[in-house]
C-alpha positions as CSV (number, residue, x, y, z in Angstrom):
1,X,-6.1,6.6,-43.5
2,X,-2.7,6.9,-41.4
3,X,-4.8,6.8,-38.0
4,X,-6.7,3.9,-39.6
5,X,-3.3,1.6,-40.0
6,X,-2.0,3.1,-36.4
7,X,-4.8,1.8,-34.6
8,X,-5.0,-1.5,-36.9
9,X,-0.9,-2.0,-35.9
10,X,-1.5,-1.3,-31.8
11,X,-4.4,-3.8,-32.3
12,X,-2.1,-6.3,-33.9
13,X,0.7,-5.9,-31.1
14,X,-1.6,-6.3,-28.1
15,X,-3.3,-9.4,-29.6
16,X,0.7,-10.7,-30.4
17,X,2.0,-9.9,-26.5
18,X,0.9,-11.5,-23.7
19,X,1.2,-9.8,-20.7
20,X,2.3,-11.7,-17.4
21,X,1.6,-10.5,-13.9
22,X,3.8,-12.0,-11.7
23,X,3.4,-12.0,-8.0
24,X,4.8,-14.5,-5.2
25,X,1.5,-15.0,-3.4
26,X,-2.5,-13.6,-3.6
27,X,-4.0,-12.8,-0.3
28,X,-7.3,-11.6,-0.1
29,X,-7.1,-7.6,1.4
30,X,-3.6,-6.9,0.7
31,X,-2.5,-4.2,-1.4
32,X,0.0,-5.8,-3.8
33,X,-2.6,-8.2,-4.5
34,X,-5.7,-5.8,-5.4
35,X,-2.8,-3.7,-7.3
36,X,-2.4,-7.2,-9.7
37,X,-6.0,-7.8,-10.0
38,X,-6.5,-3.9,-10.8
39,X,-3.6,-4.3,-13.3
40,X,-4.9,-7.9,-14.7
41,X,-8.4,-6.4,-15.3
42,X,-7.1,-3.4,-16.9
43,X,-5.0,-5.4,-19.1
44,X,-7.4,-7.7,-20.4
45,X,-10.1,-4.9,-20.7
46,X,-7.7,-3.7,-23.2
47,X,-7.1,-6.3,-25.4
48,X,-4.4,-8.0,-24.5
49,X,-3.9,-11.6,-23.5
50,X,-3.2,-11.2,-19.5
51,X,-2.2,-13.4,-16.8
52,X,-1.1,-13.7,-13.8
53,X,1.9,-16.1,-12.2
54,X,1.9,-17.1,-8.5
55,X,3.3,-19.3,-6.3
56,X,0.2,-19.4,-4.1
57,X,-2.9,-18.3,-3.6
58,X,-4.6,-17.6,-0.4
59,X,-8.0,-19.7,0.6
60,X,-10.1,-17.0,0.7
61,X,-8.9,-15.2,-2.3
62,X,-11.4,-14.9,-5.2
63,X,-9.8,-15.6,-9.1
64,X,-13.3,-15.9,-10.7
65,X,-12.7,-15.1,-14.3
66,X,-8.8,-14.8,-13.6
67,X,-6.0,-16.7,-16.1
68,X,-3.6,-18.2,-13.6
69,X,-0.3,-19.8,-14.8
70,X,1.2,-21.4,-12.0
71,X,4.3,-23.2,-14.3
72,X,6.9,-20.6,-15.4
73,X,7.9,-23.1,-18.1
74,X,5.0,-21.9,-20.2
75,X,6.2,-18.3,-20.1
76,X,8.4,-17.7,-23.9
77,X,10.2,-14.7,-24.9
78,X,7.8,-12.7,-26.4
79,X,5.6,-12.0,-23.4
80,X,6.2,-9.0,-21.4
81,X,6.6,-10.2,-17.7
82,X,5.6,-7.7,-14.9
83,X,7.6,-8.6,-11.8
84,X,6.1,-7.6,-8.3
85,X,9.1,-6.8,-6.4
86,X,8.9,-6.2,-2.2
87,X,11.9,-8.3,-1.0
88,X,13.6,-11.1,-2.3
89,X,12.5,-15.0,-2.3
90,X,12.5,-18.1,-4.2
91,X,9.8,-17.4,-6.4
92,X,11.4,-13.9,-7.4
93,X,15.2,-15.7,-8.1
94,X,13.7,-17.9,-10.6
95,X,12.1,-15.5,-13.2
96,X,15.3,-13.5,-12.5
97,X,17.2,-16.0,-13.5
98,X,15.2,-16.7,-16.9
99,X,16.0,-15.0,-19.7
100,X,12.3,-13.0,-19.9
101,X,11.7,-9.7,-21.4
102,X,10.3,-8.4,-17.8
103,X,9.4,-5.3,-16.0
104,X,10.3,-5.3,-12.1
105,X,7.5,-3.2,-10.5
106,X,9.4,-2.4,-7.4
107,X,7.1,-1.4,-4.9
108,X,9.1,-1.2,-1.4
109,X,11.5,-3.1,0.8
110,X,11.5,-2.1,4.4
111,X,15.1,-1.2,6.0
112,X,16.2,-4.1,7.9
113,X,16.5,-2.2,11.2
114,X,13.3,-1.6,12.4
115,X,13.1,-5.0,12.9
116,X,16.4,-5.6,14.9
117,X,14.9,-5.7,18.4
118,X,11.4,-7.7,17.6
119,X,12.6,-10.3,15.2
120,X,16.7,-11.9,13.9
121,X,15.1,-13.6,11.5
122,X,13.4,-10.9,9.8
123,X,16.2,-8.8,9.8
124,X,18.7,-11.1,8.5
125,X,16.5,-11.3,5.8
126,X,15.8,-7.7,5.0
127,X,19.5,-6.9,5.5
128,X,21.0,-9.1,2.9
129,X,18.0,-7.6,0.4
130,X,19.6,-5.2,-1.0
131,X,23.0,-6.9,-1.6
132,X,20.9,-9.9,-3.6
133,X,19.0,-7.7,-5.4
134,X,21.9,-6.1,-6.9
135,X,23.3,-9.1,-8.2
136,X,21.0,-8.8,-10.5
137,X,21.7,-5.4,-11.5
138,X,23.2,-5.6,-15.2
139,X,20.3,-7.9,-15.9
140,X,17.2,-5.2,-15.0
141,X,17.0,-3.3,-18.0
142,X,13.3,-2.1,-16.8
143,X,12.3,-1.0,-13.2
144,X,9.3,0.8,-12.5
145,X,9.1,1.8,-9.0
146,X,6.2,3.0,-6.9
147,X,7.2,6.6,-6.2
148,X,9.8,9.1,-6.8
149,X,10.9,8.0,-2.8
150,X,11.5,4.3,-4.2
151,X,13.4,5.5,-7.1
152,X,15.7,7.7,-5.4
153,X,16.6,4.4,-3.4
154,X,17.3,2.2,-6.3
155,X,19.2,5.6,-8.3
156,X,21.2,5.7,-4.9
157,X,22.3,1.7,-5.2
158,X,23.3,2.3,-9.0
159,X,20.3,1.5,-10.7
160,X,19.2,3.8,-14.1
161,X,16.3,4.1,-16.8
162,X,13.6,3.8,-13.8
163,X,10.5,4.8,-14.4
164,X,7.9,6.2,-11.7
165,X,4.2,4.7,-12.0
166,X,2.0,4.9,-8.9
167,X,-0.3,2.0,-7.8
168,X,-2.8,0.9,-10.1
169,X,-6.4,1.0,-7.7
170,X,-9.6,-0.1,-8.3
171,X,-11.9,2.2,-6.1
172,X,-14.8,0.2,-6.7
173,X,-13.3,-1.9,-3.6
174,X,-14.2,0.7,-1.7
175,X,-17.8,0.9,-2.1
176,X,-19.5,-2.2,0.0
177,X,-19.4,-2.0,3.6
178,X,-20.5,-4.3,6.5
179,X,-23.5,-2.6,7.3
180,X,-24.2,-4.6,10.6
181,X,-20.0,-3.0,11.9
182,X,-21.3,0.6,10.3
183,X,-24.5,0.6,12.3
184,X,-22.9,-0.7,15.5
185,X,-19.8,2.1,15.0
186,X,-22.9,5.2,14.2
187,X,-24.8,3.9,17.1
188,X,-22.1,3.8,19.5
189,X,-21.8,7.7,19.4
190,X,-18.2,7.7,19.2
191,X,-15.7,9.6,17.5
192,X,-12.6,7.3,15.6
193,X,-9.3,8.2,14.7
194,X,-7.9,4.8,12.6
195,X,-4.9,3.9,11.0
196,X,-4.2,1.2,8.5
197,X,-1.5,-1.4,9.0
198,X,0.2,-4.5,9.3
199,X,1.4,-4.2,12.9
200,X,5.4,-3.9,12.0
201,X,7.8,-1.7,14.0
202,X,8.2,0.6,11.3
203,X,4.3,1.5,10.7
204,X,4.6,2.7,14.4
205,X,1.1,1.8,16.2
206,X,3.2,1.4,19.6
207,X,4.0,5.3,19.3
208,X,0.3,6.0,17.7
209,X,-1.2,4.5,21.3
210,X,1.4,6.7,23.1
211,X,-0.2,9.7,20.8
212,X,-3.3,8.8,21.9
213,X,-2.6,8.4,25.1
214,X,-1.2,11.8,25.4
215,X,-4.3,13.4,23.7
216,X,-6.4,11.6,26.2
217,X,-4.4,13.1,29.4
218,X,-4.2,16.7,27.9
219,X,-7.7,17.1,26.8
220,X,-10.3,14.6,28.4
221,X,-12.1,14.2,25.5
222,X,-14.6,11.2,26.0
223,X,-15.9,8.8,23.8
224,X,-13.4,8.7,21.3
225,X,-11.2,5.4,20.5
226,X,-8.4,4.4,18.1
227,X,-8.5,2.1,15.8
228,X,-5.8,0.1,14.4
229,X,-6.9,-1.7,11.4
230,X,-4.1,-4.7,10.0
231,X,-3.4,-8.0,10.8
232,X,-0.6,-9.4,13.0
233,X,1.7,-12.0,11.9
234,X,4.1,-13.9,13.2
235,X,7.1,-11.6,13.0
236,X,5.8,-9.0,14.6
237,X,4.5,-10.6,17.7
238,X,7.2,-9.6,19.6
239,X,5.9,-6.0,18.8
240,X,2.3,-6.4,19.1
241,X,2.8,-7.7,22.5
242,X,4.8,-4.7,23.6
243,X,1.9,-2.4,22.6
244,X,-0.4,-4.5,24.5
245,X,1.9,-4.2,27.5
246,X,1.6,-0.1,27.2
247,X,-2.0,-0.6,27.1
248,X,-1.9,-3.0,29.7
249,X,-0.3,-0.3,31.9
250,X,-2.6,2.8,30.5
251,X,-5.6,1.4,31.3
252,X,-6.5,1.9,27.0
253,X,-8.0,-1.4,26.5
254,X,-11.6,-0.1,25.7
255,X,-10.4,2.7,24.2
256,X,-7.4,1.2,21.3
257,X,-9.0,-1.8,19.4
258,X,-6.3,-4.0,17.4
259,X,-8.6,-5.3,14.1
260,X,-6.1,-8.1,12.7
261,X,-7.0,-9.2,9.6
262,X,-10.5,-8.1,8.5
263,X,-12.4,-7.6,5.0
264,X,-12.8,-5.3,2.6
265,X,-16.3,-4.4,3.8
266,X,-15.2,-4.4,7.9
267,X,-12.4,-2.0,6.7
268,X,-14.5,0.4,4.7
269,X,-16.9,0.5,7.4
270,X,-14.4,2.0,9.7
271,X,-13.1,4.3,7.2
272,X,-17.0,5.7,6.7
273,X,-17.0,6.5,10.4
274,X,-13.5,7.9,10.9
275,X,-13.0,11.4,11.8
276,X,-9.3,11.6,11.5
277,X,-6.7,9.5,9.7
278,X,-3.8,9.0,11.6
279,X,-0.4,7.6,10.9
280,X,2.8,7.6,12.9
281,X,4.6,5.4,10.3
282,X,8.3,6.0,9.6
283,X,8.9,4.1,6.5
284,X,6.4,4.3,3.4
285,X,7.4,3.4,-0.2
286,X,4.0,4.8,-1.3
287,X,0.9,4.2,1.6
288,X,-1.2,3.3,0.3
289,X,-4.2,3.3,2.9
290,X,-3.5,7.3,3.2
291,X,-5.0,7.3,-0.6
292,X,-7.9,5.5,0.8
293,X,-8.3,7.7,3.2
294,X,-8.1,10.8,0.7
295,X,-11.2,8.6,-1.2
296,X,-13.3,8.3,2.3
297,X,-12.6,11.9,2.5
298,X,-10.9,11.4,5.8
299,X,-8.7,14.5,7.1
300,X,-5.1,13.1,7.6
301,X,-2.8,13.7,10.3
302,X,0.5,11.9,9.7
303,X,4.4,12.0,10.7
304,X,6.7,13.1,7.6
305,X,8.3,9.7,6.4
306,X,9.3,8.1,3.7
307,X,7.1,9.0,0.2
308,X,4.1,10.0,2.6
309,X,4.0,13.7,1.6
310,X,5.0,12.5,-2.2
311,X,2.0,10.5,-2.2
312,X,-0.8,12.5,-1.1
313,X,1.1,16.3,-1.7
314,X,1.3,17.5,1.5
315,X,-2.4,17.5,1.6
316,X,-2.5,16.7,5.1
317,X,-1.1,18.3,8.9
318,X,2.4,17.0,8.9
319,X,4.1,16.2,11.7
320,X,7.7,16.4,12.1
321,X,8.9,12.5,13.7
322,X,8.4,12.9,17.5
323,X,6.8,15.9,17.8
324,X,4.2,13.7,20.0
325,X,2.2,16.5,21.7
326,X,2.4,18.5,18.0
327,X,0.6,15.8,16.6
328,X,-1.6,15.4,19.5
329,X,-2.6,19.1,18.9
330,X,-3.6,18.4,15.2
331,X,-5.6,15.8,16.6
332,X,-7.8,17.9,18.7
333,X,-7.3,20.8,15.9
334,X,-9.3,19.2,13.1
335,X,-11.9,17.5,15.5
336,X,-12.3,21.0,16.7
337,X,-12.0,23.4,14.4
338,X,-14.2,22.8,10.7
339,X,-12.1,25.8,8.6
340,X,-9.0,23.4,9.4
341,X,-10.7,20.4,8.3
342,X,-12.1,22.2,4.8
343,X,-9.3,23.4,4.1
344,X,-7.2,19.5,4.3
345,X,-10.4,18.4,3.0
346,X,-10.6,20.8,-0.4
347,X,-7.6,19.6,-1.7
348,X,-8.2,15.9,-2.2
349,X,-10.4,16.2,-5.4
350,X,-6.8,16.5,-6.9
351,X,-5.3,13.8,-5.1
352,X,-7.3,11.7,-6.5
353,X,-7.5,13.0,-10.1
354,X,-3.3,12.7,-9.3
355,X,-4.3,8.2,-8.9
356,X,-7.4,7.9,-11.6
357,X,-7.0,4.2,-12.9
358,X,-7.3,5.4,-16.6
359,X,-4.6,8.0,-16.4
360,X,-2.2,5.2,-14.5
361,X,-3.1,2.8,-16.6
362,X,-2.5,4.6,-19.8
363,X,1.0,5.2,-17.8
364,X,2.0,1.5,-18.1
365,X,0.4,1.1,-21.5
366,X,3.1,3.5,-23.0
367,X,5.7,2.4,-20.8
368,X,5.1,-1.2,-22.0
369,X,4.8,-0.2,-25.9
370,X,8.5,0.6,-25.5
371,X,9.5,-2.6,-24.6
């Protein structure tokens, strides 16, 4: 009888709370925003009233049967307000400033000083993060962050009670391909080590290429190319350009393909037909595409940074930052040697049993019942 009211009570609260995912804009293939679709779905699946509050949506982003609220005037007190934090901006300062009962889901600002060389504005903005965002810091009763890596951060600025939920994903993204690209990769009889990016400084692609480059020269392996999936945006022109300089001067053209921005299906074509994962990043507040990776079942060679080795528990050859020629070795290890890759490769079933979207979501669901 007991268990009869219990579950008649939870019914009653979801159908009283609204839940509002709030994120500054949608673009179509980015994380953040299949993380709020994933969560939005979840949500609503479950009984409560869900939406989701942007500032703007990409063209090319889908919101078929998706509640947007686009005025923050028709948000009251009683709904619970889930704030997608990556930096500051307009958009972010004004449901701070409200008086909302909200959750900042703080996925990951990158330090300002990768970006010092490549682009002032940028770093001006990414410097002054930080200070901004603890202005705010009496008022942010609840944080969840993306990793225990995030949360040491905020701990380390002054922050308490912060929870640790990782990214909501919804694998069933990663099921169509673009079978035209697939056939075209298979048929090309190639081998592909790829790596998934925005091309930043941090994420590292310059010193990936230089990697490569090294592999190349030290074992005369043929038919084999990098690929650099992620698009290129403005700030990081500067950046891109100097890796097409190093290119340029190594005669990689044909060999390193830059993607830019691509879909869904291009990417997980690429990720079918990848022998190695590859990442020289040196900031992570989760990554992400290295859990994609883990799903394509995609051997992963990576450099030690940030929550990397958090995220996919050290199943992987880690590589200490720099060791170039170490890394270069791993390469030509796993492409070389099948024990090394089972035994990267046996691991993973956990990794993702570590990121099922039930057990996360049931995370938030008791995090939120607190609230």
């Amino acid at each position: 009888m007991f268990s009869k009211f219990l579950e008649l009570s939870r019914v009653i609260l979801k159908r009283q709370k609204r839940i509002i995912i709030a994120v500054s804009h949608l673009h179509n293939n980015d994380s953040v925003s299949n993380c709020v679709f994933s969560m939005f779905a979840n949500f609503q699946k479950s009984g409560y009233k869900t939406y989701i509050l942007t500032d703007g949506i990409d063209a090319d982003v889908k919101i078929k049967n998706v509640e947007i609220i686009n005025n923050i005037n028709n948000i009251n007190k009683k709904d619970i307000v889930i704030l997608h934090y990556g930096g500051m901006n307009d958009f972010i300062r004004k449901i701070l400033e409200k008086d909302f009962n909200f959750v900042v889901y703080y996925h990951n600002v990158t330090p300002a000083i990768f970006f010092k060389d490549y682009s002032e504005d940028f770093y001006n903005w990414l410097i002054n993060d930080d200070i901004e965002f603890l202005k705010y810091k009496n008022k942010l009763k609840n944080i969840v962050c993306v990793s225990n890596y995030s949360r040491n951060k905020l701990l380390g600025l002054g922050f308490n009670n912060i929870a640790v939920i990782p990214i909501l994903f919804d694998f069933s993204h990663f099921e169509k391909i673009n079978e035209d690209l697939y056939k075209k990769l298979r048929e090309s009889n190639c081998r592909y080590l790829v790596f998934t990016g925005i091309v930043l400084p941090h994420k590292n692609q310059l010193e990936l290429i230089k990697i490569f480059h090294l592999f190349l020269t030290k074992y005369s392996i043929p038919n084999i190319k990098l690929i650099l999936i992620g698009k290129i945006i403005e700030q990081s022109k500067n950046y891109y350009n100097e890796c097409l300089r190093y290119l340029e001067k190594y005669k990689l053209n044909d060999k390193v393909i830059f993607t830019d921005k691509i879909s869904d299906y291009d990417r997980n074509s690429y990720y079918r037909c990848a022998d190695i994962y590859v990442s020289a990043s040196l900031h992570e507040g989760f990554g992400i595409p290295l859990v994609e990776a883990v799903y394509f079942n995609i051997p992963i060679v990576s450099y030690i940074a940030g929550a990397i080795s958090e995220t996919i528990d050290n199943c992987a050859k880690l590589i200490e930052v720099g060791a170039c020629e170490k890394f270069a070795d791993s390469i030509f290890e796993i492409l070389n040697n099948e024990e090394t890759r089972k035994k990267i490769l046996e691991q993973y079933n956990d990794i993702l049993k570590k990121y099922s979207p039930s057990k996360i979501f049931d995370d938030w669901q008791n995090y939120i019942k607190n609230i």
